[in-house]
N, C-alpha and C positions, 0 to 999 in steps of 0.2 A: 492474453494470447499474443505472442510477437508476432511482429510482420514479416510474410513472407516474399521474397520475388517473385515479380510473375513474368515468366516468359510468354512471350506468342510464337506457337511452333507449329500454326495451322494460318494459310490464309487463303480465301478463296470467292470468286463473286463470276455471275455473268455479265461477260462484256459486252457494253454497245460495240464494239467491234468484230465481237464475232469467234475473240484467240482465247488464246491460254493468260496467266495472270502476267508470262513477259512480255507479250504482244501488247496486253494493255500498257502497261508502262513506259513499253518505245514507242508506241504513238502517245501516249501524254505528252512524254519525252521531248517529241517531235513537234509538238503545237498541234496534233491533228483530231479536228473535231470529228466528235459521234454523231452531232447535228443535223438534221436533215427533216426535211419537208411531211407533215403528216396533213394529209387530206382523207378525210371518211365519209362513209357513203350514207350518213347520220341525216336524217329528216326532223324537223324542217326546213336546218342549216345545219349544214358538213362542216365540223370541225375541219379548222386550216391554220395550222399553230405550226408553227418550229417544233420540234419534238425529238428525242430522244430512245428510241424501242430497241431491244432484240433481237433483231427479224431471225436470228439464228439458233434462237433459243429452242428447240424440241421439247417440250417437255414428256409427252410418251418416250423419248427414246431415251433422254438422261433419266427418264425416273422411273420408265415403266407404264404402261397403260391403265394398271389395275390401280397404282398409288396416285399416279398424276391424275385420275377421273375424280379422287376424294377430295381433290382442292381446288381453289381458286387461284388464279395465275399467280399473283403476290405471294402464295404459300410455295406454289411450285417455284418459284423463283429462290425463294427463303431456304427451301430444302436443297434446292440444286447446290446455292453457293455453299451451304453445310457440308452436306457432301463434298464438295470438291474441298473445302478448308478441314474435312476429318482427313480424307486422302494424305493432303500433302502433309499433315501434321503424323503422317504413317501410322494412327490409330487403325485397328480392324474394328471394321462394322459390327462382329458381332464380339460379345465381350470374352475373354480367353484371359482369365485368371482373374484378372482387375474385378474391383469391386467397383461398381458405377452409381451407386446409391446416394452418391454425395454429389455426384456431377451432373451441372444441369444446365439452361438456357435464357438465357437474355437477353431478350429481341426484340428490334424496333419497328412498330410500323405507323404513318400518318393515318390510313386509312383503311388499312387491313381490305376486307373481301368485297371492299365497294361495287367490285363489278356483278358480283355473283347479288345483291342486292338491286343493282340497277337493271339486272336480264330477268330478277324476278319482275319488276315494276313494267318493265317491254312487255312480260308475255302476261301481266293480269291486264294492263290498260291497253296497249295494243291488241294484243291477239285474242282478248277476250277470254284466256283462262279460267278457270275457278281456283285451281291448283296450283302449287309449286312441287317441285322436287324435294323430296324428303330432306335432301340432304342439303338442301337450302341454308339452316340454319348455321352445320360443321361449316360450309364453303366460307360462310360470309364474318364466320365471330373473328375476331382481332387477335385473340392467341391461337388461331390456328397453326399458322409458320411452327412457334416453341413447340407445339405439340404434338408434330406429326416428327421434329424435330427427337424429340423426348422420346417417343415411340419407337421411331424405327432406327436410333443409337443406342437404345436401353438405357438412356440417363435417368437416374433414378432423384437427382435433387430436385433443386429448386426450376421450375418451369412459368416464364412471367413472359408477360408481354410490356413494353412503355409504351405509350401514345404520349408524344409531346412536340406534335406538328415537326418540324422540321430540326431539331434534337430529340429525336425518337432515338437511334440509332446510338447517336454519342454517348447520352445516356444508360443507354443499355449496355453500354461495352462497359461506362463508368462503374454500374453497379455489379457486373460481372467481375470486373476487378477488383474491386475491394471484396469481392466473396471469397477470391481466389485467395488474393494478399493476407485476410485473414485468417484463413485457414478452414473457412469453414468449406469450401471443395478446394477440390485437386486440379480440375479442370472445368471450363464454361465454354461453352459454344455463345457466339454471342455476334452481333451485326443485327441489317433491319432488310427490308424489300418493302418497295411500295410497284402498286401500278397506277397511275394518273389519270390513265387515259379514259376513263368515264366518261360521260359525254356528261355531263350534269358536273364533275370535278373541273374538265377542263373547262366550264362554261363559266362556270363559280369563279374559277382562276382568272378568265377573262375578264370578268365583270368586274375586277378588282382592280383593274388596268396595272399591274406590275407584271405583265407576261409578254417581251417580243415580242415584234411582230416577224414576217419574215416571209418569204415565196422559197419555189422551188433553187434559188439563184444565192439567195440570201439568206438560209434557215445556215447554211454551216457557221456563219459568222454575225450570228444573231444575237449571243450572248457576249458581251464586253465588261465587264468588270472592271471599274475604275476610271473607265474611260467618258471621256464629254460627251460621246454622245451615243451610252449607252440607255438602253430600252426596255431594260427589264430582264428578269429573271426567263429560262426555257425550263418546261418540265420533262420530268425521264420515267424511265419505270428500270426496274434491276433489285439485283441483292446481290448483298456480299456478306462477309462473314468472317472471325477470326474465333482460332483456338486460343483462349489463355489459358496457363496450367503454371501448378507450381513449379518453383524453377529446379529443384532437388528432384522430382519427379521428372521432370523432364530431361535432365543429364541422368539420370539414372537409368533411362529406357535410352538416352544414345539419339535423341528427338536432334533434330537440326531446329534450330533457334534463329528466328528470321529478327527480332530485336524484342527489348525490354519495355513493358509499359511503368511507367513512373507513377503517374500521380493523375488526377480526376476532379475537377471543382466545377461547383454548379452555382448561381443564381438567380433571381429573379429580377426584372426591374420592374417590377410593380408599379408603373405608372402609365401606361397604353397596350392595347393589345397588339395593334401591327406599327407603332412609333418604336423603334429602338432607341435604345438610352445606352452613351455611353459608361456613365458610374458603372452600371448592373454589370457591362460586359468589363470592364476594370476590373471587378469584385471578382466575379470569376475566372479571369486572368492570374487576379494574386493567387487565389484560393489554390489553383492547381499549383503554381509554383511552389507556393507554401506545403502543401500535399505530396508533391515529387522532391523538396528539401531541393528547390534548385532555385539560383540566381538569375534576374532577368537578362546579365553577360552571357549565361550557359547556353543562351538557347541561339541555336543556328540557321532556324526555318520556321514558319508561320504558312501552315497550310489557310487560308483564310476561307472563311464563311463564302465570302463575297458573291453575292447576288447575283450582282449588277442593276443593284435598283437605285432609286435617286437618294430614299433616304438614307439605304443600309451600309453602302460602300464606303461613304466618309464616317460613318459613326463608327465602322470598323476600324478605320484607319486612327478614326480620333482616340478608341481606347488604346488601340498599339501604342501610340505616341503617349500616353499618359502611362502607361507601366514601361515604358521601355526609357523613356526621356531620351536623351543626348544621341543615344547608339541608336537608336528607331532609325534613322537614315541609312545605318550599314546593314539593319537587320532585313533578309532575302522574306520577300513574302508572293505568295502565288496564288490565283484561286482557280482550281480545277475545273469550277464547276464552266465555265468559258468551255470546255469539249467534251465533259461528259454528261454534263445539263444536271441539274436538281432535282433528286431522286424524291423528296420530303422526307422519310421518316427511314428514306435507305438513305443520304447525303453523308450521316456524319461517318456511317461505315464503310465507303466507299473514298471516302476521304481519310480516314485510321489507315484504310489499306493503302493508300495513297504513299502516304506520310510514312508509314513502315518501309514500304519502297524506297522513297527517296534516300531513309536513312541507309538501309541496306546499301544501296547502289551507289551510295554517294555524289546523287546526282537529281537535281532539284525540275521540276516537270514546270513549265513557264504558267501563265497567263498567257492565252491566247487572245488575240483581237486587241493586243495592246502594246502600242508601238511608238507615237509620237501624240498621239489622244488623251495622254493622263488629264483628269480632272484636276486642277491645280485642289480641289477641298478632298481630294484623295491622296495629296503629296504630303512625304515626309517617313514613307518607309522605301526600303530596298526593293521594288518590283520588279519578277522576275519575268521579265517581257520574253525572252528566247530560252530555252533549257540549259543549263549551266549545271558544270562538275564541280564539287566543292567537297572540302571535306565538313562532313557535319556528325556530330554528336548531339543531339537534343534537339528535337519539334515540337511543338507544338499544330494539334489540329482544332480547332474554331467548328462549334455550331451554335446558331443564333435564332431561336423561333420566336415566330409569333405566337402573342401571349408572354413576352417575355422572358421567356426559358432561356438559360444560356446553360452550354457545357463546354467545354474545356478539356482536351486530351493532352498527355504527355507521354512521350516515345523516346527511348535510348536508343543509338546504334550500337553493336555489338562488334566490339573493337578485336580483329585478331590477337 
């Protein structure tokens, strides 16, 4: 079966901001964090984390009261951004000619319906329940998102979920592409949504000491990436989501084509579960280039993993510098997550959309909170401390989990 092109001519997520997907992009643009102070009213101690939310997100009103009661926030989240990436990819909702039988979903999540899990555990040990709500079980299973997805587009393929910590997402857009590329569907919905905010997730995270600290004063600029004296990772909660679809299908219906995805490499480093290694992130660095048929000169942006934790940041930089040699110094590299915080299992999809932007826009979204603070054991690529115009052809976007997983995206821009 030959390989196909795969366009992406859908793309869509909810912002910590609040806008539409150019609103996100000009404050990335701008260095402007989504960051801000979460205090909860949580017994015996109130979470008080740096945090990341949607305070604008509705879900009765984008989805409906009767669909958005059948999920847990992460699902509502998952669907919203679906929706909003069928819209702009101008599919109709409901199918009108097309055979959908081949088109299907997948989708990343760290933790799927943790909350709906955690409100069951409130209301038996707290409140004294006997009971849960029926529908306990639909809220909380981890393929919900794909399946409500699957359901209410009529996608008739393949419908999966990935869990792999914090390359959930990337993954999943991975394997949606090579479904696409080989032809066995037309088109894949495909991104992650996580929500964090559990009080037992963010305690867990705490207790790990790689999470920020921060007050009402210092949650904007909590997360610094690369920098001396950065503190750790911030968590988020969001989805995003892209259409990929053949690319002959997609010039055939007249689809506006936001850019091409290339190539996909994954591997393991199999030697720690939260130590990264840079061999393993090397391996799948090659893997994808080698998979996109592209040279480490081609590439013009390095969306990066990047943390902001002590061990992850330079072991990132250290595989850049080992695939990239010589030219690592010119090569522009940024880590987003500095303003829109670390979604886990949404990160890598919220990062594709990221990186498809840039390409699109020709215009590269900084590292914020990094300005004269570089870590010298994080020097030695191009970091893009302020938003800069460039022209670029070829990205790469970086996700790196614990456990080892590493994935690896490649992105074309679509040249007039």
């Amino acid at each position: 079966m030959s390989q196909r092109r795969v366009a992406i001519t859908g793309l869509g997520l909810v912002s910590p901001y609040g806008g539409d997907l150019a609103n996100f992009f000009a404050r990335l643009s701008a260095g402007e964090s989504a960051i801000r102070y979460l205090l909860t009213d949580d017994l015996p101690r109130p979470l008080s984390i740096p945090f990341v939310s949607c305070p604008d997100f509705d879900p009765d009103a984008v989805l409906g009261k009767p669909l958005a009661s059948m999920m847990d926030r992460f699902a509502q989240l998952g669907m919203a951004a679906a929706f909003g990436a069928w819209d702009d990819a101008g599919l109709p909702r409901k199918a009108e000619g097309d055979s959908r039988d081949s088109w299907g979903v997948s989708w990343g999540t760290a933790l799927g319906g943790t909350l709906a899990y955690e409100k069951g555990y409130r209301e038996l040990w707290q409140k004294g329940r006997e009971r849960l709500s029926p529908l306990a079980v639909v809220l909380g299973m981890n393929n919900a998102a794909n399946a409500h997805i699957s359901i209410q587009l009529g996608l008739g393929g393949i419908s999966m979920s990935h869990t792999v910590a914090c390359a959930s997402s990337a993954i999943a857009i991975g394997e949606a592409f090579r479904r696409v590329r080989s032809g066995e569907a037309t088109i894949m919905v495909t991104g992650g949504s996580d929500v964090p905010q559990a009080y037992g997730v963010a305690r867990a995270w705490e207790a790990l000491r790689v999470m920020a600290p921060g007050d009402a004063d210092t949650s904007p600029f909590a997360c610094r990436p690369f920098a001396t004296d950065r503190r750790g990772l911030v968590l988020g909660e969001g989805g995003a989501a892209l259409i990929l679809e053949d690319w002959e299908h997609a010039v055939a219906r007249g689809a506006r084509i936001h850019g091409e995805m290339l190539g996909y490499g994954t591997s393991c480093d199999h030697s720690h579960l939260v130590r990264p290694e840079v061999e393993g992130q090397v391996r799948a660095l090659n893997l994808t280039l080698a998979d996109a048929g592209l040279t480490p000169d081609e590439i013009d942006y390095i969306n990066a993993h990047g943390t902001a934790t002590a061990e992850g940041d330079p072991v990132e930089v250290g595989a850049l510098k080992a695939v990239f040699g010589e030219r690592a110094g010119q090569l522009p590299v940024s880590a987003t997550k500095s303003m829109h915080g670390h979604l886990l299992g949404a990160a890598g999809a919220i990062e594709a959309i990221t990186t498809v932007l840039a390409l699109r826009e020709q215009y590269i979204p900084p590292t914020a909170n990094l300005l004269d603070n570089l870590d010298p054991a994080c020097a030695g690529v191009n970091h893009v401390t302020t938003g800069r115009r460039q022209t670029l052809r070829t990205a790469l976007s970086n996700s790196f989990a614990f456990g080892g997983s590493n994935a690896v995206l490649a992105f074309r821009a679509i040249t007039p």
